[in-house]
C-alpha positions in Angstrom: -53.9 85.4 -45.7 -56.4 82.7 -45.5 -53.9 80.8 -48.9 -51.1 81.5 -46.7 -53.0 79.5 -43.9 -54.2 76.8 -45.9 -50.9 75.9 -47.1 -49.2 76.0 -43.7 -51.9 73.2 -42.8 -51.3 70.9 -45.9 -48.0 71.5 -45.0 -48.2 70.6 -41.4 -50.3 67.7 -42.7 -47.3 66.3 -44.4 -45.1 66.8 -41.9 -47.3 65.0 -39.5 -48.2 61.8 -41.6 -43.7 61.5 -42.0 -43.3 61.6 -38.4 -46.2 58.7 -38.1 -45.0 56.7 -41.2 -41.0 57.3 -38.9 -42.5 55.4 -36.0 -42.7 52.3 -38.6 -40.4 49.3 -38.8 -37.8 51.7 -40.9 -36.1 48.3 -42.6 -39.3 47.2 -44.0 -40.9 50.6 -45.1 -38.0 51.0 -47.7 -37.4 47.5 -49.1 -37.2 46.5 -52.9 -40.0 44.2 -53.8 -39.0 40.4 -53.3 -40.8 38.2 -56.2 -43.3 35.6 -55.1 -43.4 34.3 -51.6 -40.5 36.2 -50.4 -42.3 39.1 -50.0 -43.9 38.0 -46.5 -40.4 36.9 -45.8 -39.4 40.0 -46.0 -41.7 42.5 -44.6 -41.9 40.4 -41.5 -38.3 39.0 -40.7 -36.9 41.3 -37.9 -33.3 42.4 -38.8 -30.8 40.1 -38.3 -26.8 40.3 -38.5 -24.9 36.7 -38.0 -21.7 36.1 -37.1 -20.3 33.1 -39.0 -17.0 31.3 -38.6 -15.1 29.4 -41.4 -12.3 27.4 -40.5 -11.3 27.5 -44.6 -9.6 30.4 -47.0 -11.5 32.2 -49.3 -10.2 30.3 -52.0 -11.3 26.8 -50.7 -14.5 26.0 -52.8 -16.5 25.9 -49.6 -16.3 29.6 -49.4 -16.7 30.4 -52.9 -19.2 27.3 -54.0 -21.3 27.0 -51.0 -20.6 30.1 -48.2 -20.6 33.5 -50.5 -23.4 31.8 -52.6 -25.7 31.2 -50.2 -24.8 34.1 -48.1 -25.7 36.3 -50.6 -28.7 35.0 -51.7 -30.0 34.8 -48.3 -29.6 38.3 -47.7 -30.6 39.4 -51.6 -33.7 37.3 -51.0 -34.7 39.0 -47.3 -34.0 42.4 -48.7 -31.0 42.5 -46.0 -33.2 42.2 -42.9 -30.7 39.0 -42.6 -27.0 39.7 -43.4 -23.8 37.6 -42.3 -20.9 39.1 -40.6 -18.3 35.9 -42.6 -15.0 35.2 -41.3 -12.4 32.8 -42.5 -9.7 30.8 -42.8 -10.4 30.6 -38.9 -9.6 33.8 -38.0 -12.4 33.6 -35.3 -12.7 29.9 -34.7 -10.0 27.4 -35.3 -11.2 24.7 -37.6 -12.7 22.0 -36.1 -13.7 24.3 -32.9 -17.0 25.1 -34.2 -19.3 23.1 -32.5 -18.0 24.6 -29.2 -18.1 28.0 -30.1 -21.9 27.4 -31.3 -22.7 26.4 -28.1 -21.2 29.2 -26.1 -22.4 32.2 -28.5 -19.3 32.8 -29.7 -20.5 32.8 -33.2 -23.9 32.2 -34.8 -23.4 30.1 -37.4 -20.9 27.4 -38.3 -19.7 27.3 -41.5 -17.6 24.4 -41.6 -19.2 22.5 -38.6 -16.6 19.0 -39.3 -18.3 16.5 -37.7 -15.6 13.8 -39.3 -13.3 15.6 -36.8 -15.3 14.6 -34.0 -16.5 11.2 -33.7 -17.2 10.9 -30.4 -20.1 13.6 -30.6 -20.7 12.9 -34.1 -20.0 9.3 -35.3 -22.4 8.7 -38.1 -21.4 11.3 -40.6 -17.6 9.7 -41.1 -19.7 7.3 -43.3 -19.0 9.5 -46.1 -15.9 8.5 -46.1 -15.3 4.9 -46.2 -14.0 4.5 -49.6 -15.5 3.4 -52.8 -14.5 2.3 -56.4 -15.9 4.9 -58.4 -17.8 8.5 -57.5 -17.5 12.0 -57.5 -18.2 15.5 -55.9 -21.6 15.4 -57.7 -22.6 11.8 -57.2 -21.4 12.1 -53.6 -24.0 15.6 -53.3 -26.9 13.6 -54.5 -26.1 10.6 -52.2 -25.8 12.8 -49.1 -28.6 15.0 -49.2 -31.1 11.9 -49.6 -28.7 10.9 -46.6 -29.9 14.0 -44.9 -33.5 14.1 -45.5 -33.4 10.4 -45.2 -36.7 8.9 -43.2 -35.1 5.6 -42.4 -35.0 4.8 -39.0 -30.9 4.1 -37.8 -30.9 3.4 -34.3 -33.9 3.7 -31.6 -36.8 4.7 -34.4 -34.5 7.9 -35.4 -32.8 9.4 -38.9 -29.5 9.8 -39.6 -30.2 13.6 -39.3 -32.0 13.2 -35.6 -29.7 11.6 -34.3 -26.8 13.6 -35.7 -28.2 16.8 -35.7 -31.6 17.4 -33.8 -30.6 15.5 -30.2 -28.0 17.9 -30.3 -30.1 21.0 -31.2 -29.0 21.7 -33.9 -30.0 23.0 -37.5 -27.5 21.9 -40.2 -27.2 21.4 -44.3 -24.7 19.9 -45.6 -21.3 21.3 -47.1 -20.8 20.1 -50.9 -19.0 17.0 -50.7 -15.2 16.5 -51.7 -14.2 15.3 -54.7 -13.1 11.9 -54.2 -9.7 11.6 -51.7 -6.4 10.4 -53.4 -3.3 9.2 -51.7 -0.2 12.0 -52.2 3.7 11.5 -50.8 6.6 13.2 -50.4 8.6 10.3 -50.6 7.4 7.0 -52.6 6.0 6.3 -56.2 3.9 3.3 -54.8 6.4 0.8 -56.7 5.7 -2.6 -54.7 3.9 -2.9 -51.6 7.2 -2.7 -49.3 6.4 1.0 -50.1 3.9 0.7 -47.6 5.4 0.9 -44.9 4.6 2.2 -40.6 7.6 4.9 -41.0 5.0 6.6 -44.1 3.1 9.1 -42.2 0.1 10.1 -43.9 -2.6 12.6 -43.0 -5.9 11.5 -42.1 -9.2 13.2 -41.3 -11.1 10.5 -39.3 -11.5 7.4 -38.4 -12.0 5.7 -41.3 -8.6 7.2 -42.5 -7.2 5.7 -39.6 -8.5 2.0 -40.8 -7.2 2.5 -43.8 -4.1 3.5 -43.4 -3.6 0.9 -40.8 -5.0 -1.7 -43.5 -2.2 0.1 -46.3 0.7 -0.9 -42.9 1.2 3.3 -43.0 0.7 5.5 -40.4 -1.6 7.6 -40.0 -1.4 11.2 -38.2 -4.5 12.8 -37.8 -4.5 16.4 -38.6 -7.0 19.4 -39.6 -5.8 20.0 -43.2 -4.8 23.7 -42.1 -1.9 22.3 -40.7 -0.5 19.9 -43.5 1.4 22.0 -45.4 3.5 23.0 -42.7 3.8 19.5 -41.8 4.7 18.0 -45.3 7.4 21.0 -45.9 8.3 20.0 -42.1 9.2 16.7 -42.9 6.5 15.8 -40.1 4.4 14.2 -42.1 5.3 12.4 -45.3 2.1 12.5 -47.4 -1.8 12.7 -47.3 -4.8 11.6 -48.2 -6.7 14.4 -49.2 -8.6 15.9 -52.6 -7.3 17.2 -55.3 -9.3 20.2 -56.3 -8.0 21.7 -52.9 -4.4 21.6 -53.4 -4.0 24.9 -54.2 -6.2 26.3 -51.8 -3.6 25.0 -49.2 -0.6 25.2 -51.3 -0.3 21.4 -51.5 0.4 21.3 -54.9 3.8 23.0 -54.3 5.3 19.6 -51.5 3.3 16.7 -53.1 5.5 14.2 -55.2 3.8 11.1 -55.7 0.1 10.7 -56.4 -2.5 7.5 -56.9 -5.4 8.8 -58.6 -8.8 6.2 -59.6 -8.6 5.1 -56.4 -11.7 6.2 -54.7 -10.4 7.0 -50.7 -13.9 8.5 -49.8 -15.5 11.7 -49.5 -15.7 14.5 -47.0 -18.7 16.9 -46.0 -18.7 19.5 -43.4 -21.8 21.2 -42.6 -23.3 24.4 -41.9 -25.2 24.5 -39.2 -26.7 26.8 -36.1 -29.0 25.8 -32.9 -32.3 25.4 -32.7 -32.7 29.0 -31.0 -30.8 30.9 -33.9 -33.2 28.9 -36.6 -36.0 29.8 -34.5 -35.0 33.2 -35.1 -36.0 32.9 -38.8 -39.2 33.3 -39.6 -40.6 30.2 -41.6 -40.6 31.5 -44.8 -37.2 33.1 -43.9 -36.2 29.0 -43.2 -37.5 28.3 -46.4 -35.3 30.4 -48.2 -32.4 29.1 -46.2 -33.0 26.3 -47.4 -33.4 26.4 -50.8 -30.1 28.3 -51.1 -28.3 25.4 -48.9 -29.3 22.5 -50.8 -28.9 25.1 -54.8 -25.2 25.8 -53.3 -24.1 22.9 -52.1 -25.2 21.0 -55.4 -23.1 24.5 -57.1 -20.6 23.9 -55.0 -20.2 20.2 -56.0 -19.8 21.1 -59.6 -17.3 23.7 -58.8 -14.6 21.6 -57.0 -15.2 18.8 -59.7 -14.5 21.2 -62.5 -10.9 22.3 -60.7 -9.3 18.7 -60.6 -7.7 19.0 -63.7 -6.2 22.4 -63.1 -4.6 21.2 -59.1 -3.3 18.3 -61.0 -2.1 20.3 -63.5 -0.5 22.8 -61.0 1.1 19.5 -59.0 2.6 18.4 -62.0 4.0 21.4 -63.3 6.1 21.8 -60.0 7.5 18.2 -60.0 4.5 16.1 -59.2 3.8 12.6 -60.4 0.8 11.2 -61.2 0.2 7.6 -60.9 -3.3 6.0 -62.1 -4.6 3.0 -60.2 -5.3 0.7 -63.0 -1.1 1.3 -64.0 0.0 0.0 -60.2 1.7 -2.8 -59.7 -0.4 -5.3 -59.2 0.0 -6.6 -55.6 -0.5 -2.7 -55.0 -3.7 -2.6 -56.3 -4.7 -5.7 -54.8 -3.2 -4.4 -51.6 -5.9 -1.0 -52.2 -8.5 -3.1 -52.8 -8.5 -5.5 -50.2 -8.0 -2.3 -48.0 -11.1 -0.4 -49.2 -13.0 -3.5 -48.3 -11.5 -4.0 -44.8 -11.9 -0.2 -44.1 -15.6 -0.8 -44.3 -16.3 -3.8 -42.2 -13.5 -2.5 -39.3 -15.4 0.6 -39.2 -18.7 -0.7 -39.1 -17.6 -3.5 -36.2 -15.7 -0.3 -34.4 -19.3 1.8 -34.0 -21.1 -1.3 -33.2 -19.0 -2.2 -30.3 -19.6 1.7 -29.1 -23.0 0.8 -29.0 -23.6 3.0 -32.3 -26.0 1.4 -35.4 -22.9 1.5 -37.7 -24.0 -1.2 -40.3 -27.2 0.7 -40.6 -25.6 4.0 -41.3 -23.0 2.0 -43.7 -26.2 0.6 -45.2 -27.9 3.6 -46.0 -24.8 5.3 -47.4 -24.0 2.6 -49.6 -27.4 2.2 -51.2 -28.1 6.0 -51.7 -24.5 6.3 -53.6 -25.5 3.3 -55.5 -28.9 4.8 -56.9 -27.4 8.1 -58.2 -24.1 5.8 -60.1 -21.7 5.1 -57.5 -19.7 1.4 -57.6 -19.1 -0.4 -54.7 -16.6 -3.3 -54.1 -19.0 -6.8 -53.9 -18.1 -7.5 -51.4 -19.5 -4.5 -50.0 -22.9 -4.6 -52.0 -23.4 -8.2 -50.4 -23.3 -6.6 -46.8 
């Protein structure tokens, strides 16, 4: 009798330190180990779920060099106490809508906040995009995050990324960069300049687009790059200027006939990005983990879409696509390019300064951060 007791109190025992270990934080009681400092990040981090919008497919190398990467290791890092609810291809937010839906809490995070699609709030990131001579997707990486973690002052004693970012209250890191843009047609082979012509309507993605393709004596239509399939198989628009490591993502390689390639039209980066009051949510070591995996993926990511050139070309080409180098051009077309890659970058600097923006400054800083990691500039542009 008195065994029989005994046991029913060591087993009462047990049952009563279960129900007081049950009144724990239940996510952080049965979490894996996390190596090094990730273990504070873990057991302290209240649970999280966001909801992030992208406005790209799964195929686009955003998604699978940058979003899924990071994503992932975000939530393998925090033991899951922060997870992302993804959706793309703007199923939940139209790209280019992001910014808006961050602000009214329709989603969490912004995937592919474009702030090249909106100048007016955001007119210093377009930068990216003035063109050059030579880069790439890896050059361009390098250049922008010194860009974003830059300490020189642009306008009124603030960063690029203050400016930009922080008087807006926001948190963002930066989207790998393009590879570089090339100019693509439905309808000319860039023989002689008359080619160039106002009833060739060409895609653009800012303002700097819009400079150039004024400077080329095209028009330019701008358009979110969502929409430009339909539009070239349309006959709405007549070409684009655009990368090629994304053709297939958007099924470009199937309407594109005519191609210049060497000829540097810029770059473009997107950010991702939430408010201040999301970030906040993060506990610091949490942030720190973000952002290590931001800046590891978007450098990934950068390699990625460099490494697919070849096989979009490829794909182009194999359904009727031309490719036409620069140096090959006829040479009042190249000199035509050239002179328009210059002109592209003093219109758009004399545009922002007339809005009151620093735009030399912001050209300025771009142009010497491509230059240290191997970029080439026109001279013209390096004697600015």
């Amino acid at each position: 009798m008195k065994k029989s007791f005994m046991l029913f109190g060591l087993l009462l025992l047990v049952l009563v330190l279960v129900a007081c270990g049950g009144t724990t934080n239940e996510s952080t009681e049965n979490m894996e180990p996390v190596s090094g400092d990730n273990d504070a990040a873990a057991t302290t981090q209240e649970k999280l779920k966001f909801r992030a919008s992208s406005g790209v497919p799964d195929k686009h190398f955003w998604y699978r060099g940058m979003f899924k990467p990071l994503t992932d290791a975000v939530a393998a890092d925090t033991n899951d106490q922060i997870t992302f609810d993804v959706f793309n291809a703007g199923e939940l937010v139209e790209l280019g809508n992001e910014y808006d839906a961050l602000l009214s809490g329709q989603i969490d995070i912004a995937l592919t906040l474009m702030p090249p699609y909106d100048p007016a709030r955001f007119p210093y990131t377009e930068a990216v995009m003035l063109p050059l001579l030579s880069s790439d997707a890896e050059i361009a990486q390098k250049a922008f995050a010194n860009v974003m973690s830059s300490d020189r002052a642009i306008k009124d004693g603030k960063t690029y990324y203050e400016l930009e970012f922080g008087d807006k209250g926001l948190v963002a890191f930066a989207n790998p960069p393009t590879e570089p843009y090339v100019f693509s047609t439905t309808k000319t082979n860039f023989e002689s300049v008359s080619d160039f012509t106002q009833s060739i309507r060409i895609r653009t993605a800012s303002r700097v687009h819009e400079i150039l393709s004024k400077e080329l004596g095209i028009t330019g239509q701008s358009l979110p790059i969502s929409d430009a399939y339909d539009a070239l198989s349309r006959n709405a628009l007549d070409g684009i200027l655009y990368n090629a490591p994304d053709w297939i993502a958007f099924g470009l390689d199937e309407v594109i006939k005519y191609t210049i390639t060497g000829a540097n039209f810029g770059h473009f980066v997107g950010h991702t990005a939430m408010t201040e009051s999301t970030w906040n949510k993060l506990t610091p070591e949490v942030q720190e983990i973000f952002q290590k995996r931001a800046l590891e993926a978007a450098a990934g990511g950068a390699t990625l879409t460099k490494s697919e050139t070849q096989q979009n070309i490829d794909s182009n080409i194999a359904k009727g696509g031309k490719i036409i180098e620069f140096d090959d051009v006829n040479p009042e077309v190249k000199s035509l390019i050239e002179e328009a890659i210059v002109n592209s970058w003093t219109q758009w600097i004399s545009n922002l300064e007339a809005q009151g923006h620093a735009g030399k400054e912001m050209a300025l800083l771009w142009r010497d951060e491509l230059v240290k990691v191997g970029a080439t500039l026109p001279q013209e542009i390096m004697d600015l």
